[in-house]
C-alpha positions as CSV (number, residue, x, y, z in Angstrom):
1,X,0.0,0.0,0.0
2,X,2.5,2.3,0.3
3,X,4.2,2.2,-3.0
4,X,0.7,2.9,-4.0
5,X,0.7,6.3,-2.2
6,X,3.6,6.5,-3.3
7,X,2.7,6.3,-7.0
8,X,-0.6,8.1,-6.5
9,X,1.6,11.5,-5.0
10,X,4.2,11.0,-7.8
11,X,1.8,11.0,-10.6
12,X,-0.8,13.8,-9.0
13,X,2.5,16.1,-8.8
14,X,3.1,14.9,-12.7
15,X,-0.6,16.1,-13.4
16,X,0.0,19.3,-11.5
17,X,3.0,19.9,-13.4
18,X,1.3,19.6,-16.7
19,X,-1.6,21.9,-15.6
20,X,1.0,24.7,-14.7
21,X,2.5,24.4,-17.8
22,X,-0.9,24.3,-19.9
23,X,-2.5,26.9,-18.3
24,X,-0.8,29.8,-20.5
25,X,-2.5,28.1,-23.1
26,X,-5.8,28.0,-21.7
27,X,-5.1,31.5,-20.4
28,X,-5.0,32.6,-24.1
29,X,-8.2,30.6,-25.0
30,X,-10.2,32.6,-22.5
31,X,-8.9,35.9,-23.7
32,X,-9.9,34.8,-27.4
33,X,-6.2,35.3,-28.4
34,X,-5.3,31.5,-29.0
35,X,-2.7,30.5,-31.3
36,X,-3.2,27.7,-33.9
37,X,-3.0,24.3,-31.4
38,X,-4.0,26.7,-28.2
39,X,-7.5,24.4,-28.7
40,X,-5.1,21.4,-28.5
41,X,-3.2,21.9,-25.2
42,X,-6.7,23.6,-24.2
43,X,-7.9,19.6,-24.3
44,X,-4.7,18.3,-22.6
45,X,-5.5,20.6,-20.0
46,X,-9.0,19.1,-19.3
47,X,-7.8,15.7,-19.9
48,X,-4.8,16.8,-16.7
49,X,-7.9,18.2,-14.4
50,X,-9.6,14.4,-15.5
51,X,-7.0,12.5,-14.2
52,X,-6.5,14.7,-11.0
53,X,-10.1,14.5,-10.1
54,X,-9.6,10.5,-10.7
55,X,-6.0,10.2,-8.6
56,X,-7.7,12.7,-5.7
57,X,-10.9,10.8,-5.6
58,X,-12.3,14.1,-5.2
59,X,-16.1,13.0,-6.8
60,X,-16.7,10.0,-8.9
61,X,-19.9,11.9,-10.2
62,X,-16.7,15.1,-11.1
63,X,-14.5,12.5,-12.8
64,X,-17.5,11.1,-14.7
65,X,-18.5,15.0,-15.9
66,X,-15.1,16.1,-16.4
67,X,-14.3,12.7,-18.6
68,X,-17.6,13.6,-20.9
69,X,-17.2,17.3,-21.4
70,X,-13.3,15.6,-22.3
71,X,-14.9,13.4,-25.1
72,X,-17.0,15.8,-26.4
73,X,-14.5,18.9,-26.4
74,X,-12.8,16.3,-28.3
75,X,-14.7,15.3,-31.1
76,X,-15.9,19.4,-31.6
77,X,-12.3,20.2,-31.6
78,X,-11.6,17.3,-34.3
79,X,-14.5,18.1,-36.8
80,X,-13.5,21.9,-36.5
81,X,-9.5,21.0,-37.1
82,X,-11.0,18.9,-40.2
83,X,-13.2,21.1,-41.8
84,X,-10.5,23.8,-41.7
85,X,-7.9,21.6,-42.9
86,X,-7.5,21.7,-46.8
């Protein structure tokens, strides 16, 4: 069990790490100055607050949301990235 903890505080401070360095990104998106893959890193960012609301076990119901607005911020990012891609 305690390599487990272990593991679990390793990887949370991983998925921190990644949300600090996404979040000039996201940062950008909000002020409706993104750059071309802003909307990119803006979906690795929700996929990083995903897995740190799974690792905490903050809310299963808050993993469950933040997993579905995942997939489908996904998919609209896709079919937009597709249709402007010629």
């Amino acid at each position: 069990m305690l390599l487990a903890d272990a593991l679990r505080g390793a990887a949370l401070c991983a998925w921190l790490f990644c949300l600090a360095c996404l979040s000039p990104a996201v940062w950008r998106i909000l002020r409706r100055r993104g750059r071309y893959l802003d909307p990119i890193w803006g979906l690795v960012f929700m996929l990083a607050i995903n897995r740190v609301t799974f690792i905490t076990r903050l809310s299963l119901e808050l993993s469950h949301l933040t997993a579905g607005l995942l997939a489908i911020a996904m998919g609209a990012v896709t079919l937009s990235f597709q249709r402007h891609d010629r």
